[in-house]
C-alpha positions in Angstrom: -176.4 1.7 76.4 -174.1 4.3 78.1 -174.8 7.9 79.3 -172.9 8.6 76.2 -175.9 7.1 74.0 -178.9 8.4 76.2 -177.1 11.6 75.4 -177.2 10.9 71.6 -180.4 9.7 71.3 -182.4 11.9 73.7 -180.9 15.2 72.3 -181.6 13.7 68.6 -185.1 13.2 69.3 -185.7 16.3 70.9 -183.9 18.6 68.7 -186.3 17.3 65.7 -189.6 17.8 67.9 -188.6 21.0 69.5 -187.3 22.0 66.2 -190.1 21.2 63.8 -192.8 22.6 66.8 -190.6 26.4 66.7 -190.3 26.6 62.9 -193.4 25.7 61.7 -195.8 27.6 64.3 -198.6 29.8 63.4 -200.5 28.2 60.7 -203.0 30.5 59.8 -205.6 28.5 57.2 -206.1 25.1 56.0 -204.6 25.8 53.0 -201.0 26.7 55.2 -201.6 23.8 57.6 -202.3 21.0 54.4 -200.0 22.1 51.6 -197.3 24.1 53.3 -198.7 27.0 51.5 -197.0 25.6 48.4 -193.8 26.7 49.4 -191.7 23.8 49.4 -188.6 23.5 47.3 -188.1 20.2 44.6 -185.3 18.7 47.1 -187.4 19.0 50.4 -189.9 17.5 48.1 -187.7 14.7 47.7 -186.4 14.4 50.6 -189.7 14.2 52.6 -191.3 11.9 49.9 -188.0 9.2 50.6 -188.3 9.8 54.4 -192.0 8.8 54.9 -191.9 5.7 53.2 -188.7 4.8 54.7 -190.3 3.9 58.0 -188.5 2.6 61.1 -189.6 -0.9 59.7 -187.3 -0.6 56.7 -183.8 0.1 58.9 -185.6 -3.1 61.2 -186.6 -5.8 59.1 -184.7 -4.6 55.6 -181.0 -6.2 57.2 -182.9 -9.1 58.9 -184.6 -9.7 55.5 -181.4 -9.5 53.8 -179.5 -11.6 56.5 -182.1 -14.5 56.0 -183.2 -14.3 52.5 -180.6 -12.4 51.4 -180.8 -9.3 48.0 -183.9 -10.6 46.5 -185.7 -8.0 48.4 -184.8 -5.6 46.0 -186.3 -6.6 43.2 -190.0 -5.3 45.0 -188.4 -1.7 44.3 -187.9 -2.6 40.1 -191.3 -0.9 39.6 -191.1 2.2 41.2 -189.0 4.2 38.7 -191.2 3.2 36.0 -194.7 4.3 38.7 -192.4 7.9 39.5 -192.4 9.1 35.4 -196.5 7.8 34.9 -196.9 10.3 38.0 -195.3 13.0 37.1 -196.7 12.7 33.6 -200.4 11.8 34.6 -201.0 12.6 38.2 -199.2 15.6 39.6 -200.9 18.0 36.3 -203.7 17.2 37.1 -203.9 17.4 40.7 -202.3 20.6 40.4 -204.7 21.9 37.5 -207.9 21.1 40.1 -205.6 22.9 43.0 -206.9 19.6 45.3 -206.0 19.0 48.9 -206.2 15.9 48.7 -206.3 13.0 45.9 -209.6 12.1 46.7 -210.6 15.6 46.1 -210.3 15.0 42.5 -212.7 11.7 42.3 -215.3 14.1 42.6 -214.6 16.5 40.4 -214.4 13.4 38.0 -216.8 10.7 39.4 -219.2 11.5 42.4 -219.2 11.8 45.9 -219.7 8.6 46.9 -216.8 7.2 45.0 -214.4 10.1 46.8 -215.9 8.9 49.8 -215.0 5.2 49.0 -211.4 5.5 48.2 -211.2 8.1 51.0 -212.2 5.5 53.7 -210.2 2.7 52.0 -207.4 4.5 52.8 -208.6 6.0 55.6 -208.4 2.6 57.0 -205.3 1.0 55.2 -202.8 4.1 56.0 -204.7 4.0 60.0 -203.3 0.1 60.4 -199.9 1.5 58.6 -199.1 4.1 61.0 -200.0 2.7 63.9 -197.3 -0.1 62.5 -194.7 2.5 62.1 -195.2 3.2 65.7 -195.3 0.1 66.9 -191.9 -1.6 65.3 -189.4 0.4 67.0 -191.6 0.2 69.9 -190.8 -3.2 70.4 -187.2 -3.0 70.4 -186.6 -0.3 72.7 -189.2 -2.3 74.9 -186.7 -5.4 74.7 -183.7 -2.9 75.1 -185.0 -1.0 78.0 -187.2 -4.0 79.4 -189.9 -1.4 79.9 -193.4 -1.7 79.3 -194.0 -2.2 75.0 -197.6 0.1 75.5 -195.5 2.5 77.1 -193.3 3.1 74.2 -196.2 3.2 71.8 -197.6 6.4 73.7 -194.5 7.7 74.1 -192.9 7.8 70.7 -196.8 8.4 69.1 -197.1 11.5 71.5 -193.8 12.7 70.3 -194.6 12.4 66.6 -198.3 14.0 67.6 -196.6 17.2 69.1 -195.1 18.7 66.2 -197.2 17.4 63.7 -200.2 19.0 65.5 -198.3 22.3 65.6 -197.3 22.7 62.3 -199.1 20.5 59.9 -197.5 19.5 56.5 -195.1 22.3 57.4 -193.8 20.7 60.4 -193.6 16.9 58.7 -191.1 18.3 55.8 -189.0 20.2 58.0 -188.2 17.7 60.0 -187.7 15.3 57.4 -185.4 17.2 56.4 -182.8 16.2 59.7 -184.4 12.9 60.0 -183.0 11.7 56.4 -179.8 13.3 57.9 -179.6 11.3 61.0 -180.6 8.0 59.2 -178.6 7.7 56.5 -175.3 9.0 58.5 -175.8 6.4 61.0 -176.8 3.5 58.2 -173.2 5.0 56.3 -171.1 4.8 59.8 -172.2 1.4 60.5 -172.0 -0.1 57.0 -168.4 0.9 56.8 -167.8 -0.6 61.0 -169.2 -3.8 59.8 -166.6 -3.7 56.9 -164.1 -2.9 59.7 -164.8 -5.6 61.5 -163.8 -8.4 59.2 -161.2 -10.4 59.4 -158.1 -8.2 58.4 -157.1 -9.7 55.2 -160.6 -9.8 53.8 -161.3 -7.7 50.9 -164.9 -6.4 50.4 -164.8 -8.9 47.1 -164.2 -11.7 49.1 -167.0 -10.6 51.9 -169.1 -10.8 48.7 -168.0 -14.1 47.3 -168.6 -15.7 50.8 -172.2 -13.7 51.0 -172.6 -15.7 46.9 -171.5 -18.8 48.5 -174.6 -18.9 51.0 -176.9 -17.6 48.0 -177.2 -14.8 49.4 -176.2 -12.1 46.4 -179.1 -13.7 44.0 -180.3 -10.3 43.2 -182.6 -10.9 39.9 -184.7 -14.2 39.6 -186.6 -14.6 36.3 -188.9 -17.2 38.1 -192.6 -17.5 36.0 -193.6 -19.2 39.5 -196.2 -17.1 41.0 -195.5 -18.4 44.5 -192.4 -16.7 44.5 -192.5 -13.8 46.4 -190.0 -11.7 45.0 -189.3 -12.0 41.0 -187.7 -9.5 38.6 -191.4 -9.8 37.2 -194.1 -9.5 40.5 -191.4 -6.6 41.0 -191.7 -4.7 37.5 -195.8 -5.5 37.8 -197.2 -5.7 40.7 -194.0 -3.4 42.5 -195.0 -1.3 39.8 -198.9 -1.1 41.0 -198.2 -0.9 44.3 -195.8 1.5 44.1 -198.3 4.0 41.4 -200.5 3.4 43.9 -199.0 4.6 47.2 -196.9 7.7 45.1 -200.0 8.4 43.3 -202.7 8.2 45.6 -202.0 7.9 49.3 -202.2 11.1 50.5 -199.4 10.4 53.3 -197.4 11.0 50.1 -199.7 12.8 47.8 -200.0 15.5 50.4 -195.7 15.6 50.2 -195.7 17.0 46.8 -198.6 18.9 46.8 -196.9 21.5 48.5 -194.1 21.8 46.2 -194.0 25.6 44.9 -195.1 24.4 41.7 -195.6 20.9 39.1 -191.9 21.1 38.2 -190.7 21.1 41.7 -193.1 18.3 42.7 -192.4 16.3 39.4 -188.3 16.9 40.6 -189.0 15.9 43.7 -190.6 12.2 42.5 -187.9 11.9 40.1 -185.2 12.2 42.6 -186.5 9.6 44.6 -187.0 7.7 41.5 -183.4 7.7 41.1 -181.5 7.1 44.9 -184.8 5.0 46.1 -183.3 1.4 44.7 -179.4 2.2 45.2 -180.8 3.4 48.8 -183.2 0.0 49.3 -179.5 -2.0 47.8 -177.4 -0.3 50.3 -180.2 -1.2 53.3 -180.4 -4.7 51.7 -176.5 -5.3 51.3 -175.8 -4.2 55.0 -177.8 -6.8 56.0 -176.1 -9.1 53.9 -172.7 -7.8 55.4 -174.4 -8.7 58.9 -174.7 -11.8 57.4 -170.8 -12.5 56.6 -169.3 -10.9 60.0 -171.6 -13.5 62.0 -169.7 -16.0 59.7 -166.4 -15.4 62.2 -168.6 -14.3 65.4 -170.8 -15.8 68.2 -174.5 -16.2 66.8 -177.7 -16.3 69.1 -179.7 -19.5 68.6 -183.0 -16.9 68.2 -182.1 -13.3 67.8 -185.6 -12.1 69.5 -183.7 -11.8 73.6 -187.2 -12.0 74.8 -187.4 -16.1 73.4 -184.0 -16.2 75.0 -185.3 -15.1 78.7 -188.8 -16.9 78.1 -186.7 -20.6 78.0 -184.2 -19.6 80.8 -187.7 -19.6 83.2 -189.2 -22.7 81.3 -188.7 -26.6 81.6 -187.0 -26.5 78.1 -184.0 -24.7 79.0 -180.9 -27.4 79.2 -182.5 -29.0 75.9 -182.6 -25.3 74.5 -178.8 -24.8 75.9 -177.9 -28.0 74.5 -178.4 -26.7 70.9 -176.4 -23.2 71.9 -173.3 -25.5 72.5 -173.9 -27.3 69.4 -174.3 -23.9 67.5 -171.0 -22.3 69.1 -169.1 -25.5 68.0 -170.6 -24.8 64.6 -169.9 -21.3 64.4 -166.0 -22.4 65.4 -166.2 -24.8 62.2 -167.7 -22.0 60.2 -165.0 -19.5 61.3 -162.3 -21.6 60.1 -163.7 -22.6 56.8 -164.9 -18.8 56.2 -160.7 -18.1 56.5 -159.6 -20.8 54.4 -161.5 -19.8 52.1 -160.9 -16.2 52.0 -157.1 -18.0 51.8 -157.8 -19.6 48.5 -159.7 -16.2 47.0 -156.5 -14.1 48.1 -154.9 -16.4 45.4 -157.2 -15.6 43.3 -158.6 -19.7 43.7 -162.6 -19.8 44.3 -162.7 -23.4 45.8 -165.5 -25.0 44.9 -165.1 -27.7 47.9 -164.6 -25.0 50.5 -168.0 -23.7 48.7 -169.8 -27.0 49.7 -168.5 -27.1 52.7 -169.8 -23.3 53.5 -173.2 -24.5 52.1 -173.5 -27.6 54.7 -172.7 -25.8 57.7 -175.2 -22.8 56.8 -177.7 -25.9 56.7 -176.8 -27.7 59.8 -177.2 -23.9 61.4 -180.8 -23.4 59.8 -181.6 -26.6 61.5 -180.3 -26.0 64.7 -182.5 -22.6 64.0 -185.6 -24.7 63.4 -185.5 -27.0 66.4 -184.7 -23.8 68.2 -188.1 -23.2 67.3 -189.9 -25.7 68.3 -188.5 -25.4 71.5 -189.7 -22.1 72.1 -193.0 -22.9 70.9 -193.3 -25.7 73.1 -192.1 -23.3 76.2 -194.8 -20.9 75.1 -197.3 -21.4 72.0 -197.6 -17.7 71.7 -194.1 -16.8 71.3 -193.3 -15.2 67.9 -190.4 -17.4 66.0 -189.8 -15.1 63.6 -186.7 -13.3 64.7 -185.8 -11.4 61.5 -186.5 -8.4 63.1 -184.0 -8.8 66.1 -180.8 -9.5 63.7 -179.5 -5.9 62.8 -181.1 -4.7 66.2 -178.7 -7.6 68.0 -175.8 -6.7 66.0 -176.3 -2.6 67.1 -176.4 -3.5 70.5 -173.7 -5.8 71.0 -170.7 -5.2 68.0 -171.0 -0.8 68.1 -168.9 1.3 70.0 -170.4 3.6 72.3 -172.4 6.6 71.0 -173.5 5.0 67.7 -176.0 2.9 69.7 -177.4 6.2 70.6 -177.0 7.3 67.0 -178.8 4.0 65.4 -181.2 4.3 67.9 -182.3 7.9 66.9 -181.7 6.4 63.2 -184.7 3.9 64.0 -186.7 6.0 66.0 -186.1 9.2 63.6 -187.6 6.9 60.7 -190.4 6.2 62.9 -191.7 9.5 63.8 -190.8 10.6 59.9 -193.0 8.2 58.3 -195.9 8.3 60.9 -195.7 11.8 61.1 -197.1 12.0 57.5 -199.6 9.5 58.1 -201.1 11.5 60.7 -201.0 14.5 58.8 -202.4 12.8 55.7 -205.0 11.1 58.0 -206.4 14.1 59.2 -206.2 15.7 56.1 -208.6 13.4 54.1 -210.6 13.0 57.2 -211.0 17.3 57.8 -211.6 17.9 53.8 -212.8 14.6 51.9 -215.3 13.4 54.8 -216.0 16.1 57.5 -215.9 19.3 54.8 -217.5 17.7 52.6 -220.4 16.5 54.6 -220.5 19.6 56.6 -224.5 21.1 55.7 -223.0 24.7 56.8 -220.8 26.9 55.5 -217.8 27.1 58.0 -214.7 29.2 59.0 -211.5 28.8 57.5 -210.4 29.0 61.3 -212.7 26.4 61.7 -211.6 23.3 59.2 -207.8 24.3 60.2 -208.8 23.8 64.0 -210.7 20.6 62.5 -208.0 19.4 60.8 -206.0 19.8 64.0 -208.5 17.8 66.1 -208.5 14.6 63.7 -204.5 14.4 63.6 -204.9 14.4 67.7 -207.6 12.0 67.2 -206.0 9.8 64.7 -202.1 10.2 66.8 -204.2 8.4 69.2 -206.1 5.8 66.9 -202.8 4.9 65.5 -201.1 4.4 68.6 -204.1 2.2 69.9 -203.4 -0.4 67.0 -199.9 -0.3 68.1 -200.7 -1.5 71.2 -202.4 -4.5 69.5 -200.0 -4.8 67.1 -198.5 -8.6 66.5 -196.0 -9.4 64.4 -196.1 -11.5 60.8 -193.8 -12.8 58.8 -191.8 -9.6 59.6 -192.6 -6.2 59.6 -191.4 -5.0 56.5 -193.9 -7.0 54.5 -196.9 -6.8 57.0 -196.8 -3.2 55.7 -196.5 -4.4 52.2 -199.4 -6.8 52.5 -201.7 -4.3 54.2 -200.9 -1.8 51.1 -201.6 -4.4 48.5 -204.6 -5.5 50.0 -206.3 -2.2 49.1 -204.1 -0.1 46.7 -204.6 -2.3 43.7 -209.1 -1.1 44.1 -207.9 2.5 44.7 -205.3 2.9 42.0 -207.8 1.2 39.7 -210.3 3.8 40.4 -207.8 6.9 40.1 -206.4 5.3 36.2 -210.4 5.0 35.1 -210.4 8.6 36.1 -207.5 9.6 34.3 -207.4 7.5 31.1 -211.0 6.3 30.5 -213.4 8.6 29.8 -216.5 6.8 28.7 -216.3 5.0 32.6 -219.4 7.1 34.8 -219.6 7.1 38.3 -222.1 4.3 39.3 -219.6 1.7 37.0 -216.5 2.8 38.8 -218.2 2.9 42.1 -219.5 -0.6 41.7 -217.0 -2.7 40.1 -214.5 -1.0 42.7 -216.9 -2.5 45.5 -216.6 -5.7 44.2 -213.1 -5.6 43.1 -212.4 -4.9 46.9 -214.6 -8.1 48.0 -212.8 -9.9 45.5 -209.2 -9.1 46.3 -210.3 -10.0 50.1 -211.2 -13.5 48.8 -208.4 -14.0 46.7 -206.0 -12.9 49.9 -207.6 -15.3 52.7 -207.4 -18.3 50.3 -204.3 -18.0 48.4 -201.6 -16.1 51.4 -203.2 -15.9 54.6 -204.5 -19.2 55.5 -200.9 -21.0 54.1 -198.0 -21.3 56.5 -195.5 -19.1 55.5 -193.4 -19.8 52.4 -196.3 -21.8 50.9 -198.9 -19.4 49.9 -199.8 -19.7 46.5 -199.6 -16.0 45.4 -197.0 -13.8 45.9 -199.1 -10.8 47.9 -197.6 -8.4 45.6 -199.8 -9.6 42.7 -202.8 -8.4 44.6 -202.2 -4.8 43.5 -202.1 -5.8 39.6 -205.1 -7.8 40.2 -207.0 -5.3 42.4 -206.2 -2.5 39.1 -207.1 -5.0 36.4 -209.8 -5.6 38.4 -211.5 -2.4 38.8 -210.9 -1.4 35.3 -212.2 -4.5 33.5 -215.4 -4.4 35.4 -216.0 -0.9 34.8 -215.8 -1.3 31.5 -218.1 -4.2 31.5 -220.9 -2.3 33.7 -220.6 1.0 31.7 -221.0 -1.4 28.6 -224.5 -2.5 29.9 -225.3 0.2 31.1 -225.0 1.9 27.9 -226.5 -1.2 26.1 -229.6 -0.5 28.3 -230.1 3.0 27.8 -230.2 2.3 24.0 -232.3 -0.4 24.3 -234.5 2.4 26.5 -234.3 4.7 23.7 -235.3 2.8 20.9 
């Protein structure tokens, strides 16, 4: 980091806060501070709804994903085209017809209050555990950058978010948006085309690709019936499907993004746009990753991309064994270089050699293993260190390979993401908090002065709930899909609830409210014995199956209860 980039980043960062804080000032209702006072236009629409899913954790772990596992990924996005028309056809009319604040709002205008209250505080506690994660990822890599302290970060970045946010309300979180998209995807568009810079000079982007297919790492679709594989053209067009009609359609963090559109065929253009650029953007992420992938094939490589693993074993007994495999890896990643050219020698002649292919293949293995024992070294050194380094690969690349300023710039990129996506949690935290739980509850009849300065309070209170659970935040797996699994774990009950509302009519209130209690027990079961107690890679359901089951679910059994409980009243009334 140079001044140059501390100029970058600091003047980013305060440019959006200081920006969004002036513009959006002065909210004078509820109504102004929730919805915008329905004034935003179909692009801000779709602009803010791709900006607060597009977290800090997707320009993070989406590259180191890619770089590991490579463009699989992409198939958990197959769904959410298909989930953005059901919404715009189903959802948005009828949300708009009711004039809610919030999706919850409308489960009591068709169920009861209990059952608004249940799917309020199921998200209420899901979307909590997801902002606080939002806060918490690029947290820990400016901590490892900066070596200052990682709960320092967490308030620092959370009170940044909480300062604009608590000025201006949904206002404030689509302004900003607005820049933030800006900032990330010029950065993500500068690097990808550095990295392509940066290959060896007679290497076409073709052969970058062939050499990326060669380490299986451009196996984009995989028909797989297996339902231990994670990622399948058919968990993605299901249960990516679910989960993604479940967070578009009823998590108000995005909800509450189209709600304020200046009318249903603004907010249905806004969903539609990000139908259409959210995969190519997800495939751009992804294949930058994989092009990390292919310029480490003719550079240096770290053993563990995580630099804290790296400092831990230079203070432990274990670090001349640990060196002893960074010798044999930088002899490796001499044998790889000169392969990788040979080969790109043969493509140039339009010759795919399929011996050269092998040879790619064995030496990506012999460095996996060198990876693994890498491992268990650093496990041995400490038993709580965190393996897992996919996290670390696109950040080590920024840091080391970019010229100066664009580390400022990615940095902003990661940390403008950040306060994008956990800027509309807070704001749809305290929005279902002030109107589905404290309004609603509320014996007196109240000010509108009073639920805005309410609504105010809770996205305060909940700035700081979320940056608590950052500060007990660990990592799993990697970040990316911690978030996933968290969503999955509950959207599957809630989106089962909302569909009964909208397309079954015979289903009451005490069936839905029932059968979505148990579908949530059940989805809890179904998590802790087929994912969470398996290492990883051996679970025996993909977690993205828990949001068809968690629907199917909820559904089924309200149907069943509503059957007996009509059977009953007949019997009664014969």
């Amino acid at each position: 980091m140079q001044l140059f980039d501390w100029i970058i980043l600091i003047v980013t960062l305060l440019f959006i806060v200081i920006y969004g804080a002036w513009k959006t000032k002065g909210s004078k209702n509820v109504e102004d501070f929730i919805l915008g006072s329905n004034e935003t236009p179909w692009h801000v629409v779709g602009l803010s709804v791709m900006a607060t899913q597009a977290s800090a954790i997707t320009f993070l772990s989406t590259p180191g994903q890619a770089y590991h596992d490579g463009m699989g990924f992409v198939q958990f996005y197959f769904g959410l085209p298909i989930a953005m028309v059901v919404i715009c056809v189903t959802f948005i009319p009828l949300y708009h017809k009711y004039k809610v604040y919030t999706a919850y709002e409308y489960l009591e205008k068709r169920f009861d209050l209990k059952t608004r209250s249940l799917a309020a505080i199921l998200f209420l506690f899901q979307r909590g555990l997801g902002t606080g994660l939002t806060i918490y990822a690029p947290a820990i890599i400016l901590s490892a950058l900066l070596g200052w302290n990682l709960t320092y970060m967490n308030i620092i970045i959370g009170v940044l978010v909480i300062i604009y946010t608590f000025s201006g309300g949904t206002k404030a979180v689509n302004v900003t948006q607005k820049q933030q998209m800006f900032v990330i995807m010029s950065g993500m568009l500068i690097t990808f085309f550095l990295i392509l810079h940066y290959l060896p000079n007679d290497m076409t982007f073709s052969s970058a690709l062939h050499i990326a297919g060669a380490n299986d790492k451009m196996d984009i679709v995989n028909f797989s019936l297996d339902p231990e594989e994670k990622y399948t053209f058919w968990s993605g067009i299901t249960g990516g499907f679910f989960l993604a009609l479940a967070y578009f359609g009823t998590d108000q963090s995005q909800v509450g993004r189209y709600l304020s559109g200046r009318s249903v065929r603004e907010s249905q253009m806004g969903l539609i746009m990000n139908g259409l650029l959210k995969v190519p953007m997800q495939f751009f992420i992804l294949l930058t990753g994989v092009m990390v992938f292919v310029f480490f094939q003719f550079n240096p490589v770290p053993l563990n991309f995580n630099p804290n693993n790296k400092a831990m074993i230079e203070k432990s007994a274990y670090k001349s064994e640990y060196n002893a495999l960074e010798k044999k890896l930088d002899d490796l990643s001499e044998d790889k270089k000169v392969i990788n050219l040979l080969y790109i020698d043969q493509l140039n002649q339009d010759y795919d050699n399929p011996t050269l292919r092998k040879e790619l293949v064995t030496l990506s293995n012999k460095e996996k293993d060198l990876r693994d024992r890498a491992k268990e070294i650093i496990l041995k050194a400490d038993s709580n260190s965190e393996t897992n380094d996919k996290d670390y690969v696109f950040f080590h690349f920024i840091l080391n390979y970019l010229p100066k300023g664009l580390i400022g710039l990615l940095l902003a990129v990661i940390i403008s993401a950040a306060m994008s996506s956990t800027a509309s949690g807070l704001n749809a935290l305290a929005s279902t908090t002030a109107i589905d739980i404290y309004k609603r509850n509320l014996k007196e009849e109240k000010s509108e002065r009073h639920y805005l300065y309410a609504t105010k309070f809770f996205t305060l209170l909940w700035g700081v709930i979320a940056i608590l659970f950052a500060c007990i935040g660990t990592l799993f797996e990697n970040l990316i899909q911690l978030v996933n699994i968290i969503g999955s774990i509950f959207y599957g009950t809630v989106l089962g609830i909302f569909l009964v509302g909208f397309y079954i009519h015979k289903v009451q209130s005490k069936a839905i409210f029932y059968s979505a209690v148990v579908s949530q027990i059940t989805i809890f079961i179904i998590y802790y014995y087929a994912i969470y107690i398996f290492p990883s890679g051996e679970e025996k359901l993909g977690y993205l199956w828990l949001n068809f089951i968690g629907a199917m679910l909820t559904i089924v059994i309200s149907l069943l209860l509503q059957w007996t409980i009509f059977r009953k009243q007949r019997e009664i009334t014969a």
